[in-house]
N, C-alpha and C positions, 0 to 999 in steps of 0.2 A: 460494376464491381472492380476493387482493385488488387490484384494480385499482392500477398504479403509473403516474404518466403519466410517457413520455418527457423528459429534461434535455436542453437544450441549454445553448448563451451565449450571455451578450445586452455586448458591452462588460468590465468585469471580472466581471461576474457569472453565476453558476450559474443555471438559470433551467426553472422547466416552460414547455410550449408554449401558455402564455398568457402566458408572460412574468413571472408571480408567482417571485421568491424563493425560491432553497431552500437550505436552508443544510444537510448531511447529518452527522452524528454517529455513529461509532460505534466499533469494533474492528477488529483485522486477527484471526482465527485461525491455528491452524497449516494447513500442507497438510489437503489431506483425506483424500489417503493414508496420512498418519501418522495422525494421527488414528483410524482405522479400525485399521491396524495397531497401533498402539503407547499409543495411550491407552487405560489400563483404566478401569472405571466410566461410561465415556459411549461413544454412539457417536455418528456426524456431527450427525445431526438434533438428538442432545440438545444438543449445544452451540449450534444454533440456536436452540432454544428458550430458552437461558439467556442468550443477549446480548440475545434479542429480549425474550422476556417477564418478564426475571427484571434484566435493565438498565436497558430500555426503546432499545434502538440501531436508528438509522433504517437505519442500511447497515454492511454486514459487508464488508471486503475479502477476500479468498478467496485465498493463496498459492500456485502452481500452481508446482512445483519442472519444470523442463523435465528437467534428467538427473541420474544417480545418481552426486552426485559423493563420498560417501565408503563406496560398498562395500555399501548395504543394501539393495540391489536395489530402491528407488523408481527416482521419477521420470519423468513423462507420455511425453516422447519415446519412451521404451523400451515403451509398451505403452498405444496413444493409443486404440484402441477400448473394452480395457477400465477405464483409468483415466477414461476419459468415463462411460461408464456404471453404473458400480460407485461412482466417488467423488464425479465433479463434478457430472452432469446432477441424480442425484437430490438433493442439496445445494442448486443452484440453486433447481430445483424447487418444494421447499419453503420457500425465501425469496419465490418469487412466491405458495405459499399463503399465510403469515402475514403477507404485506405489508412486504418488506425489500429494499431495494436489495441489490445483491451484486456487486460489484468483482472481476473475475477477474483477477490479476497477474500477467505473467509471470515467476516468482520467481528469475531470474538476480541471484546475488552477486557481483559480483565482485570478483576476489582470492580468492575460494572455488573448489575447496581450493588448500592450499597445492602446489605441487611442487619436491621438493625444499626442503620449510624456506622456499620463495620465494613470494607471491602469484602468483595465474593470472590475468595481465590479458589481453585485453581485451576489450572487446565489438566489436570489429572482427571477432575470430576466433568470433564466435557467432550472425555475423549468417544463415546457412543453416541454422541450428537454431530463428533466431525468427521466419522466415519461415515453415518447416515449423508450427510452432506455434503462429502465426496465421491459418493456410490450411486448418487442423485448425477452431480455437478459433473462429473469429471466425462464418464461417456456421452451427453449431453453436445461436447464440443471438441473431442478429440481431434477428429478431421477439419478444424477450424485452425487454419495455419497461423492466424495471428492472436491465437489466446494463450494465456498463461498461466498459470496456476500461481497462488500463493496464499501456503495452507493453513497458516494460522495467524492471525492480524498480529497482535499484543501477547504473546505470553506473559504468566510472569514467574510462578515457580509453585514446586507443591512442597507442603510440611512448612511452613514459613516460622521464621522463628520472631520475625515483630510483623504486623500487618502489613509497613511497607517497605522491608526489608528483606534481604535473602533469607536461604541463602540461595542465589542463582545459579543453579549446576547445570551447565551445560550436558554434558553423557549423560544425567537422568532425563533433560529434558530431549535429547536425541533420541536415546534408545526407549523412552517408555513415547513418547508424541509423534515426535518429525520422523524419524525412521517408519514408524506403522504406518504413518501416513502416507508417504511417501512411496508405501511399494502398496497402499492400497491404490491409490491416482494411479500409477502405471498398470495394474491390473487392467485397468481400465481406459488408459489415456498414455499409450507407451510413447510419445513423442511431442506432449508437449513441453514448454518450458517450465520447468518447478522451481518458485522460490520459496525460501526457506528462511525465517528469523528465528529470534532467540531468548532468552530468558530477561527478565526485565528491560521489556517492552522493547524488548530488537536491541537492547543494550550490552547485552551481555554476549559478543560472538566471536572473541577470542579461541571458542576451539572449533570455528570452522574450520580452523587451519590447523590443527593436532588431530581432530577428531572429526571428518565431516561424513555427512550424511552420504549414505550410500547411492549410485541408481541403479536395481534389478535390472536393466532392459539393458541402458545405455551405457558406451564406451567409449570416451571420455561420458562421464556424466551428463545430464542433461540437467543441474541444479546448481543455480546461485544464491547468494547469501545479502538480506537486507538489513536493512538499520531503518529507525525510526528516529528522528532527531528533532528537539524544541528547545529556545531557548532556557527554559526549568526544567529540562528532562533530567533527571535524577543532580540536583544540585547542580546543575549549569554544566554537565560535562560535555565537552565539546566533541565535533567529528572526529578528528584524527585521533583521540584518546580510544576511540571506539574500533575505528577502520585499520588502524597503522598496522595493528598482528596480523590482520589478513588479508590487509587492501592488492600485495601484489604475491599471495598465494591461491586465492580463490576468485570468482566472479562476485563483483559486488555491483546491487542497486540498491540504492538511498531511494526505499517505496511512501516515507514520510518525510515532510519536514514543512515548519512554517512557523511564522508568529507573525504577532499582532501587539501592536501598543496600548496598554490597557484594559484584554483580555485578563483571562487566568493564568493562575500562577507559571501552569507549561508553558505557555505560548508566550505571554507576553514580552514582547522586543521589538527591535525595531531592525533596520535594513544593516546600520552602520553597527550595531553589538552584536549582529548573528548573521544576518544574511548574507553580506558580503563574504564573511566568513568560509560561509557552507559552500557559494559558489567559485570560490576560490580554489576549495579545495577538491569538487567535485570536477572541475575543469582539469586542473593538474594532475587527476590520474584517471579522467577520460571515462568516468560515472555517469552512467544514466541515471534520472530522478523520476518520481511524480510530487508536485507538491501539495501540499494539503491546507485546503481545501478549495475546489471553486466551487461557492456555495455561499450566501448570503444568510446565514442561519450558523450552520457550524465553525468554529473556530479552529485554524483561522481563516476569515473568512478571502477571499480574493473578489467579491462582487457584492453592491450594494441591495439594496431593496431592488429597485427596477434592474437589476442584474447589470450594471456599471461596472467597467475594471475600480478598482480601490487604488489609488498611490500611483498611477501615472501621472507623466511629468506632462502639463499642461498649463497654459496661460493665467487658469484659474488656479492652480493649484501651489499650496505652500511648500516649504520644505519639511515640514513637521507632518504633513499627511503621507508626502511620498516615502517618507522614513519609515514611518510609523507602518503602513499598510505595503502589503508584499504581492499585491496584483500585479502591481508593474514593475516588481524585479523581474516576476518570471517570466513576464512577457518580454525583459527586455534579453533575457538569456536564453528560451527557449529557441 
């Protein structure tokens, strides 16, 4: 077992309880239920050991689907004893042997699924689902020094005036979501790390810095603020259009980002239109990430069918694959 010390924040920064700097690097995986279920050739733990020992990644974000929104019988809500036990506990687990932080998400999309041909907004109508599954999740790992909390995947907003359109208000989405949420986890979970995104899909978080979420318990807070980032995320807006209002008033981690050349329309890019970009910018003000995804199924993807990095630079390899696929950016920045 490897000792991990407790984060908190000191100012904009991420911080262990001496105050030293932590900047945390790594990947998101798939669910762990899929995973178990649905990936052939590995099972949970392998995949921990391939972002830890075969990457070198300080923290795994961990996607926690709450319900089974297209028909394949997942999804935690529907069967929280044994998806704790069978998928998540023993996963965690061995991120506290090998020495890895571990980000449990609540993996709400929204706009997912579709009904009727239409998105399914909003997080107003799912806030009794993420209470349940913080009142599950949150005591579960309190005294687990290297877990984290991060309460809500994807917002996107309630009352919507076009389907994928705002408006994105931050203080409704504070004060009616992230707020509740946030002094329910400490109810329960007074010390670990809370992240917190924002209205159009982590896009909208300009008033972390006017307006940020509160912490009951903690002083300085125990809460930083994420961004989700793809090359199409809302008409191509870049990082620093997002981070610049808050990036050196709050703690910030970049808990998404990735593309893929040739995916959909989000993801789709390549290393030289976006990635260099991201890590450009994520370097220069000293940003922890996970990138999304290592996973040979979800986009975008970092591993092939036999679970192969994608886009490193090798004897076989062109320039047009290394571009195109972001397996070996992140390996070569992690």
């Amino acid at each position: 077992m490897v000792f991990l010390p407790r984060l908190k924040t000191e100012g904009s920064r991420i911080v262990d309880l001496d105050g030293n700097d932590i900047v945390l690097k790594g990947v998101n995986i798939a669910d762990p239920e899929v995973i178990y279920r649905d990936r052939h050739r590995v099972s949970i733990l392998d995949v921990v050991d391939r972002v830890f020992f075969n990457l070198g990644c300080k923290v795994v974000r961990i996607p926690v689907t709450p319900e089974d929104f297209y028909g394949y019988g997942y999804g935690f809500l529907h069967q929280q004893d044994l998806y704790y036990h069978r998928y998540l506990k023993p996963l965690v687990d061995y991120c506290v042997e090998v020495g890895l932080y571990a980000i449990i998400d609540m993996h709400y999309v929204d706009g997912e699924p579709l009904v009727d041909g239409n998105p399914s907004f909003g997080y107003l109508d799912k806030k009794s689902q993420a209470f349940e599954f913080w009142d599950y999740i949150a005591p579960k790992f309190k005294d687990y020094s290297n877990v984290i909390y991060d309460i809500y995947n994807e917002p996107v907003q309630p009352l919507p005036t076009d389907l994928w359109e705002g408006p994105y208000d931050w203080l409704i989405w504070k004060d009616e979501m992230a707020q509740p949420l946030v002094n329910r986890i400490r109810l329960h979970a007074p010390e670990n790390l809370i992240l917190v995104g924002g209205p159009n899909y982590c896009l909208e978080m300009a008033g972390a810095a006017s307006h940020p979420v509160q912490d009951p318990v903690n002083d300085p807070p125990s809460i930083a603020y994420i961004t989700h980032t793809y090359p199409g995320h809302d008409r191509g807006r870049r990082i620093a259009d997002v981070l610049d209002p808050i990036v050196d008033h709050v703690p910030v981690f970049v808990s998404e980002w990735g593309f893929e050349q040739g995916a959909d329309r989000v993801v789709h890019g390549t290393a030289d239109e976006f990635g260099t970009e991201l890590i450009e910018y994520v370097e220069r003000h000293k940003l922890g990430w996970t990138a999304w995804v290592f996973d040979n199924v979800w986009t975008s993807r970092m591993v092939n069918a036999k679970w192969s990095l994608l886009g490193e630079v090798g004897p076989n390899t062109d320039d047009t694959e290394v571009n195109g696929r972001m397996g070996g950016v992140v390996k070569r920045h992690l």
